[in-house]
C-alpha positions as CSV (number, residue, x, y, z in Angstrom):
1,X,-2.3,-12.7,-12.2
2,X,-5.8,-12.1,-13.6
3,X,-7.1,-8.7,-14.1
4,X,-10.0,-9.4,-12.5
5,X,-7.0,-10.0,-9.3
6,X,-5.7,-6.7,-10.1
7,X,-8.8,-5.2,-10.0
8,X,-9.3,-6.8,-6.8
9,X,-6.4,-5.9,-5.0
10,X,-6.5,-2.1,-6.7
11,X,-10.0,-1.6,-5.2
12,X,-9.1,-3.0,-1.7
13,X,-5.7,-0.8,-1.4
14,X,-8.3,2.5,-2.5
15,X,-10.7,2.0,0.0
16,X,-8.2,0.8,3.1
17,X,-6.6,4.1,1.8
18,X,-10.1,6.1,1.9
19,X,-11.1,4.7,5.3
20,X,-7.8,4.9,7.1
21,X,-6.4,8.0,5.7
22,X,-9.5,9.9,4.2
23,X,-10.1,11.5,0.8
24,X,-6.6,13.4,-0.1
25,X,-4.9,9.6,0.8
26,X,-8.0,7.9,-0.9
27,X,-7.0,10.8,-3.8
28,X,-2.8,10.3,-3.8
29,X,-3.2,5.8,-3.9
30,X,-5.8,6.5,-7.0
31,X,-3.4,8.8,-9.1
32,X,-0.4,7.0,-8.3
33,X,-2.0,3.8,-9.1
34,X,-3.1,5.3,-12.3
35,X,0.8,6.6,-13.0
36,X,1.8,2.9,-12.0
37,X,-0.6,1.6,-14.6
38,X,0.7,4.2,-17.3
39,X,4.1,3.2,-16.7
40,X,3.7,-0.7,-16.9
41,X,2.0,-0.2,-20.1
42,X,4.9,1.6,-21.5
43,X,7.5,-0.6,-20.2
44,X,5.3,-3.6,-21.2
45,X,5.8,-2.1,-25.2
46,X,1.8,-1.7,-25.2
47,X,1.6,2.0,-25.2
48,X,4.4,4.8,-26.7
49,X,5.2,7.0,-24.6
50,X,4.0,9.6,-27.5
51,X,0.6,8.5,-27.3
52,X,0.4,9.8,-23.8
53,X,0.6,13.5,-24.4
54,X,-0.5,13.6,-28.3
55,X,-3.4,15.5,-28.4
56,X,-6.6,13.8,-30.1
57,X,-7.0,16.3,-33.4
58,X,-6.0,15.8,-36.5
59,X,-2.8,16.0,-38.6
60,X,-1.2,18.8,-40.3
């Protein structure tokens, strides 16, 4: 499936969720999505799981 696909069916599934269920279910479908994403990503081997939560300043 294309990203451009993804994309698609993402943006459809926020705004059925925004016009049927308002902002807080508009609000819950865009963080879990984003959670969804984070989680492929790591279970796909493209992202640590340390690179998550390590902060963005320098080494010690």
């Amino acid at each position: 499936m294309s990203m451009a696909a993804v994309g698609l069916v993402a943006g459809m599934a926020l705004g059925f969720a925004g016009y049927f269920g308002g902002f807080w279910a508009f609000l819950l479908v865009a963080v879990l999505g984003a959670v969804g994403f984070v989680a492929g990503r790591v279970l796909d081997g493209d992202l640590e799981p340390g690179e998550i939560f390590r902060s963005g300043g320098g080494r010690r």
